[in-house]
N, C-alpha and C positions, 0 to 999 in steps of 0.2 A: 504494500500500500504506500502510495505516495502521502506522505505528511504537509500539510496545507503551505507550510516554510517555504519547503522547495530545496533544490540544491544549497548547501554551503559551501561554497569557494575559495580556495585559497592563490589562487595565481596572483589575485591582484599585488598580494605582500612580495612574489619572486618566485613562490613554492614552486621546484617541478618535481614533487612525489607527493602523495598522501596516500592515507588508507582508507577505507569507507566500506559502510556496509550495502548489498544489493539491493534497493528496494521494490525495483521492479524492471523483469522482462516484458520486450515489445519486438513485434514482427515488426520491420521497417524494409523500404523499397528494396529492389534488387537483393531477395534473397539475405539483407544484413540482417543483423538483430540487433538494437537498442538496448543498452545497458544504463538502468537509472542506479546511482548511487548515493548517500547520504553527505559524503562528502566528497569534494573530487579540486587536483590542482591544475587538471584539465580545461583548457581553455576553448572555448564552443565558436564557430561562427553565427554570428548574431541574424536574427532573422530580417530588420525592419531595416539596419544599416552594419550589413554584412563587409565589413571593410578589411577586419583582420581575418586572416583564415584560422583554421583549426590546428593545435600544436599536433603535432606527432609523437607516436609513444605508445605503450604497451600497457595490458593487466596482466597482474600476475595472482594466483591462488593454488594454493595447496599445491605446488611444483610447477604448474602449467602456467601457459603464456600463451596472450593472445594480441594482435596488433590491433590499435585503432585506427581504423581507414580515414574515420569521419569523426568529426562532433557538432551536435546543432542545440538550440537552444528547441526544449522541448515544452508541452505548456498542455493544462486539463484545468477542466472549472469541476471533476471532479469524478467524470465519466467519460473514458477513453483519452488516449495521448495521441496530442498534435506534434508533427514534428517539424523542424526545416521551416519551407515554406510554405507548408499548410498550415501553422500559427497566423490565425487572424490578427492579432494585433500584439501591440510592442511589448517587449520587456517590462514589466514591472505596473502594468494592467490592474486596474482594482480587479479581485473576483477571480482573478485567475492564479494558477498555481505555474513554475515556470524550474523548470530541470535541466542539468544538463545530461543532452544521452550522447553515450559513447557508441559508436556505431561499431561493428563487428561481423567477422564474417566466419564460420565455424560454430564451433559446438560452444554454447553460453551457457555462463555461471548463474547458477540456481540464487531466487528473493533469497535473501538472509545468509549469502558468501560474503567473507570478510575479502575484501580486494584492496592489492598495492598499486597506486596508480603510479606509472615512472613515465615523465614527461623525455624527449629529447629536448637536453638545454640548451644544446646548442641551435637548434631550432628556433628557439624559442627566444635565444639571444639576439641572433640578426633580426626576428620579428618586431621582437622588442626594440631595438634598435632602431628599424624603420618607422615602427609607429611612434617615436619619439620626434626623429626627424620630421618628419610629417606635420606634427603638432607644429613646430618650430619653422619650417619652412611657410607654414598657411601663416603664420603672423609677420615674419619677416616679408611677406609677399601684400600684405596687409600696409606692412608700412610705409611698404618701396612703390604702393599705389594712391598713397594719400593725400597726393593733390589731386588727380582724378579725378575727384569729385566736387561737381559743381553744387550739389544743396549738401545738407546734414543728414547723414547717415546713422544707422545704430554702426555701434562699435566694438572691439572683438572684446579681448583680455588683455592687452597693453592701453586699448581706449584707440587704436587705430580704425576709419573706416573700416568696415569687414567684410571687405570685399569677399573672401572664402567662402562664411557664411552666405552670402546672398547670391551667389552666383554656383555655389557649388550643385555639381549633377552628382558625381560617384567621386568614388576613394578607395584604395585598393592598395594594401600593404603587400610589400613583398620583403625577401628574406634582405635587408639592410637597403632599403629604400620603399617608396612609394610610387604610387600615378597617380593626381587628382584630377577632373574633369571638369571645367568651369565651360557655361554658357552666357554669353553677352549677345542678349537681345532687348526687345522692345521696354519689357518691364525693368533691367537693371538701366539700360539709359533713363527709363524714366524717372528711376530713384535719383538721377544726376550724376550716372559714370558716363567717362568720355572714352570712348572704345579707341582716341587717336593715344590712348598711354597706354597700347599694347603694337605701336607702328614699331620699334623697335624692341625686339624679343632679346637680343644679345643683353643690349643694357637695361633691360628690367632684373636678368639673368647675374650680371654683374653685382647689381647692388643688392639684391637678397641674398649671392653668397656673403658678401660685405658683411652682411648684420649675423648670417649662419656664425660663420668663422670668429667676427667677437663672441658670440655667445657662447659657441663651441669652447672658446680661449678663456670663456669665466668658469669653466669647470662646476658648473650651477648643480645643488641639488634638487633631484625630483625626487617624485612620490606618488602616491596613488591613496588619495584620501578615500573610504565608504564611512555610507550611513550604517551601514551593517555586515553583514559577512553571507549573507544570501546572494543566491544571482541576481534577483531582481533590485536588491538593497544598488543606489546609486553612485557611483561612482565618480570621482573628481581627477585628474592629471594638475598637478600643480607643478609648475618649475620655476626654484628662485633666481631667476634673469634679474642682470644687473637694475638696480632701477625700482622692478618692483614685481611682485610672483604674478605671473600665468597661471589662471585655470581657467580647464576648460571641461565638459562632460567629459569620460571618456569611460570603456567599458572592457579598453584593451590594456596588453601589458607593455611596459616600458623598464627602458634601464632606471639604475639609483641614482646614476650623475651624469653630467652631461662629460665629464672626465673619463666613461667609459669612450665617447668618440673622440676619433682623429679628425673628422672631416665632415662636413655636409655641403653639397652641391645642388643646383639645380637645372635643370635644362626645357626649353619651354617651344612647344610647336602650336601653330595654329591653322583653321583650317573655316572655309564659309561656312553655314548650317540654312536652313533656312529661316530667314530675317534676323543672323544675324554672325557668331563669333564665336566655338568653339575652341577654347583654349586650354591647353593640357600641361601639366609639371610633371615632371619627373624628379624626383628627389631618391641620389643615391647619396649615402654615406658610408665611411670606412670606420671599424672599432678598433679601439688602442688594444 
């Protein structure tokens, strides 16, 4: 039986092992089988804004081993489990109950197996990595466009236009870097951006390394504030940047310091859409 809670998490503090108990078996697509546990430091791809993927890594019980293919955020108001993306809605839903399942393919471990969850960290490190950069590149990109703007805009976590926010389509970490996908049409000119401060890609490119690289140079610590230790409990990214701390939501995982990286870069293509400006970053960065 799933208990109303839901998952207990521990990724966000760094974990990558924990133990937990079975709580419940589920047939899921393609022949896998869903593995609910009470606690887990397995980190889930999110349903509503799937941006970080699933860490990699194994269960282990009573000798045996089994790999995880998959992990999604799973979800029940209390009769039958939704998985992936047949969750109707987000994370942390009044009324809903929200799990993470370990997806599996083989013979699965019976409600009420004690299981060692073992994450690959190293996985888990460039991920982390990426989606730190990422956070850090959306602001520095934030502030390398704020004259841009012709009226008053809302503003991020430095108090920069937010551009990110208001223009962002997708986000998609990868193993020590990122891609974001911005749209510049009718509605963002209308807010008062001038699409002529993306005529030059190189030098947009330029001065958001500028501000990566001080920040990278201040060896800032980050963190990962929750409300609670559930999955749906909310989540914060904070990093102390010179000046004054960054947060932002976040539900993924990150380095401790900005002293684990060497480097963050960016590179930026663009391309017509219709009525108007798809523009894409790419942020890679190197780990010390």
């Amino acid at each position: 039986m799933i208990p109303a809670a839901g998952t207990t998490v521990t990724y966000a503090t760094g974990a990558t092992s924990s133990r937990g108990t079975v709580l419940h078996v589920a047939d899921a697509a393609d022949g896998r089988t869903a593995v609910i546990l009470d606690e887990t430091a397995f980190h889930p791809v999110d349903t509503a804004w799937p941006d970080q993927p699933a860490d990699h890594g194994v269960l282990r019980s009573a000798g045996s081993e089994v790999a995880v293919v998959d992990a999604v955020v799973g979800a029940t108001q209390g009769d039958g489990l939704l998985l992936g993306p047949d969750v109707p809605v987000r994370t942390g839903t009044e009324g809903w109950t929200f799990v993470v399942a370990h997806l599996i393919e083989g013979p699965a471990p019976a409600e009420g197996d004690v299981i060692d969850v073992f994450v690959d960290s190293e996985h888990r490190a460039a991920l982390s990595a990426g989606h730190t950069a990422c956070h850090l590149a959306s602001l520095a990109l934030d502030a390398a466009l704020a004259d841009a703007w012709r009226k008053d805009a809302p503003t991020d976590a430095l108090g920069a236009p937010a551009f990110d926010a208001l223009a962002i389509q997708e986000s998609r970490i990868v193993p020590d870097g990122s891609r974001d996908v911005y749209r510049i049409g009718k509605s963002l000119r209308r807010k008062g951006f001038d699409p002529a401060a993306l005529d030059d890609l190189d030098g947009l490119a330029a001065r958001v390394d500028a501000r990566l690289a001080d920040w990278i140079a201040s060896g800032a610590d980050v963190r990962v504030e929750r409300d609670g230790e559930r999955l749906a409990d909310r989540r914060t990214w904070v990093c102390d940047l010179p000046g004054a701390a960054a947060r932002i939501p976040c539900g993924g995982t990150h380095v401790a310091s900005l002293r684990e990286l060497a480097s963050a870069t960016v590179a930026f293509t663009a391309a017509p859409v219709d009525g108007g400006l798809e523009l894409v970053m790419t942020t890679t960065t190197s780990r010390v």
